[in-house]
N, C-alpha and C positions, 0 to 999 in steps of 0.2 A: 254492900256499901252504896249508900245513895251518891248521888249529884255532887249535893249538898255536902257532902262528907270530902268526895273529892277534893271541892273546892276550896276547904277547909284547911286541909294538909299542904294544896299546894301554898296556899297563903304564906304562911310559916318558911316555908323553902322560899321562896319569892324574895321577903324580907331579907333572911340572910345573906340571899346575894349581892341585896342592896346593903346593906351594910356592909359587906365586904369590900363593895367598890369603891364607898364612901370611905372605909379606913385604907383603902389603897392609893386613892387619890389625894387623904389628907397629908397622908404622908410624902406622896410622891410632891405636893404643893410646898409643905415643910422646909422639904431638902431643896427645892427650888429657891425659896426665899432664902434658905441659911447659907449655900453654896457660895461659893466663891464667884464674881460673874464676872472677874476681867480679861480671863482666859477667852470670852466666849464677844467682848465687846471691842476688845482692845485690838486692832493692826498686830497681825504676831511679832513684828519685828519690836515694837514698842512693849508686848507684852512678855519676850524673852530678854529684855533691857530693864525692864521691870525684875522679874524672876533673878537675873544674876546681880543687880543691885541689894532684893533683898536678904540673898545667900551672902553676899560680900560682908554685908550689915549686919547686925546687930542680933537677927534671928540666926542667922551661920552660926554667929558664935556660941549660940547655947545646944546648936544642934545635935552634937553630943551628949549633952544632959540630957536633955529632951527624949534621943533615943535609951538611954537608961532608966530613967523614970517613969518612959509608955513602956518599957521590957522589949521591945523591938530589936535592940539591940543583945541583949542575951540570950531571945528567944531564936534570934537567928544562929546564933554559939548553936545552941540546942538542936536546931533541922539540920546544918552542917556535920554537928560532927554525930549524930545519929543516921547520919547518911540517905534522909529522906533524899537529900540531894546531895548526890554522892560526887566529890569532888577528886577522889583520892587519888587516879590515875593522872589527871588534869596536867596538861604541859606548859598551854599559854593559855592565859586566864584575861580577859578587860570586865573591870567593873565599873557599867555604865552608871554614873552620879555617884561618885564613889564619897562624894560629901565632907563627913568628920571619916572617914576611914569603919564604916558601922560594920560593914558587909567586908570590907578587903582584910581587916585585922582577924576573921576570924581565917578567911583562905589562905593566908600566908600563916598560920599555926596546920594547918590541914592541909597543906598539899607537899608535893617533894622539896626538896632545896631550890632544884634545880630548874624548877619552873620559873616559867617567863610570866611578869604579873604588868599587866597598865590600868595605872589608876584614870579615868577620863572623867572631867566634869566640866561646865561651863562656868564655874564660876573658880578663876583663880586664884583667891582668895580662901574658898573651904579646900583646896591640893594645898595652898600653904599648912594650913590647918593639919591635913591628912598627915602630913609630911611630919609635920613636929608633932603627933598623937602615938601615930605606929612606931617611929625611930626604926624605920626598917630600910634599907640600902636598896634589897631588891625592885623595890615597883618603880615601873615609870610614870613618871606624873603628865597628863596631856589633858591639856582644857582646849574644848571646842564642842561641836553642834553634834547633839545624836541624831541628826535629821541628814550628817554631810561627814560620818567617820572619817577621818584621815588615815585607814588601812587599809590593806590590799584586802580582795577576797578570801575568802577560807584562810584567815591570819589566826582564830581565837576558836578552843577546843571547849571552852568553857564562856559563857559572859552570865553575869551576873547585873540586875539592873531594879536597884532597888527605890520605890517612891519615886520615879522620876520621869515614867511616859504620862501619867496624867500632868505632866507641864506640856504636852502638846494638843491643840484643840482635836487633830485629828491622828489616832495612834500610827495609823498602816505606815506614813513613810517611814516613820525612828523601827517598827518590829520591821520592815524589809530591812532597813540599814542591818541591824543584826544579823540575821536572817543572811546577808551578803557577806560579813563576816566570818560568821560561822562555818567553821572546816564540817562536813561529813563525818556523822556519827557523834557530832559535838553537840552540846546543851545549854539551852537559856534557861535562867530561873527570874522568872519578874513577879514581882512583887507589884501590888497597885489598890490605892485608895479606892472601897467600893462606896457605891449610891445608897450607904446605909446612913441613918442618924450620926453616928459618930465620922463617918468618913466623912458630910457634910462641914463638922466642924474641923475636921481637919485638913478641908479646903481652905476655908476660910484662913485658920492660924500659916499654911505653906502657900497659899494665893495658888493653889490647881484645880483643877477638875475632879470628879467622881467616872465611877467606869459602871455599866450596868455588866454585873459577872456576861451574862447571854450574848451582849452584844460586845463586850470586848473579846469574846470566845469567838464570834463570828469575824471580830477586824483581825485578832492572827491568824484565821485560817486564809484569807483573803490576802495577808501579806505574805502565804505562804510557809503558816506555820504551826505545827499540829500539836494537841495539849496532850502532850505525854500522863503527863500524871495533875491532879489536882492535891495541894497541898493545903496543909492547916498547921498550926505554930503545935496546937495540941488537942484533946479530945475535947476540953470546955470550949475551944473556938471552934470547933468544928460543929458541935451540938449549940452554942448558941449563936454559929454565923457569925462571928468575931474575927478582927484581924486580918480585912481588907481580901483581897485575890490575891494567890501565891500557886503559880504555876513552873513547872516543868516543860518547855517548849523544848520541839526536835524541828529539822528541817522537812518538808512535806515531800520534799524530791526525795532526797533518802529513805525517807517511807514509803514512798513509793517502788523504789526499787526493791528493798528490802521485802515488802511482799510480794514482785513479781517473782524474785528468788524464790523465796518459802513455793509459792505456787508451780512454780518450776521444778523445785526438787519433789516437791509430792507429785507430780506428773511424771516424774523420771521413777519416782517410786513404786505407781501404780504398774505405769511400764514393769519394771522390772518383776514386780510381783506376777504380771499376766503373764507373761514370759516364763519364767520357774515355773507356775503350774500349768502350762499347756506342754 
């Protein structure tokens, strides 16, 4: 092969990086312009007075719909009670933005009787809503800040938090809140609008942010909290990267422990094996 030929081939490869960069950035420019951007302009204090306004209003009130006709709502039916996210032992359960009740109407069909359930959201207006959707006696309804929970440590064996940390510009304080909550051996499932075309727009329509999967992976670990499993509604969302971030979080300290165990009893194991054959 000459020179000349080299040069040939690299040409070709060249190109397509550049084109690749070019369709990543167009896209990345896209979601920029179509994004929501008052999350990121606005005083938070003025922009979570905004957020519970327009939950209060007018968009709250279809937001039930709205979860039925995206399938959000049923597709959640479907990971719960296929146990992607296994709820079944669950004692005390808080569902952070519990909204029209999308996410809490399916745990109170799925867990015991006799579980303890709080519904938490900021806007008190969609807990009236929740309240008159469910007709259920059990859950307690509590509106205030997922940045400043009103519960003791290790209160909640389960939290569920769905569509509702891209209302913070920055995630880490609300997943430590959690995270502080969260009893040992207990589970968070978050749900979150990704930095895809579609998630764009549906900033836009809920006034939040977008998350990049990689770096909202790195703000839970950072708030001290590890990706158990990564979830998908179903196999087309999963093959076509559909249907936003839907994780499984555990506690990091737990994990932690939990493999110094493990490593400890295969050391106690190896022991004892060296042991019997000498």
């Amino acid at each position: 092969m000459t020179v000349s030929d080299g040069k040939h081939q690299r040409e070709p490869m060249q190109l397509k990086r550049h084109r690749t960069r070019l369709s990543r950035l167009s896209k990345r420019m896209f979601r920029r312009i179509v994004e929501f951007k008052g999350i990121r302009r606005l005083p938070f204090e003025q922009y979570r007075e905004h957020v519970q306004q327009h939950y209060d209003g007018p968009a709250g009130a279809v937001l039930a719909l709205a979860s039925l006709i995206s399938l959000h709502e049923p597709l959640i039916g479907h990971l719960i009670r296929g146990k992607k996210f296994d709820v079944t032992h669950r004692k005390s359960l808080l569902d952070v933005g519990s909204g029209a009740g999308q996410i809490l109407g399916h745990l109170l069909k799925e867990v015991d009787i006799d579980a303890n359930f709080v519904a938490f959201d900021l806007s008190h207006q969609m807990l009236k809503r929740a309240r008159l959707r469910l007709k259920d006696s059990r859950p307690n309804f509590v509106s205030g800040d997922l940045m400043k929970l009103p519960f003791a440590d290790e209160s909640f064996d389960c939290i569920t938090c769905g569509w509702v940390i891209e209302h913070l510009p920055d995630p880490i304080p609300g997943l430590k809140e959690m995270g502080r909550v969260l009893t040992p051996g207990g589970s968070i499932l978050i749900m979150a609008t990704e930095d895809t075309f579609a998630g764009a727009m549906t900033s836009r329509t809920w006034k939040c942010r977008t998350y990049n999967r990689k770096r909202f992976q790195e703000a839970c670990e950072k708030a001290g909290l590890h990706w158990k499993s990564e979830l998908w509604f179903s196999k087309i969302h999963r093959f076509f990267r559909m249907g936003g971030i839907l994780v499984e979080l555990t506690r990091d300290d737990i994990n932690a422990l939990t493999s110094e165990a493990e490593s400890a009893h295969e050391e106690n194991s190896h022991d004892h094996d060296m042991a019997t054959s000498v």
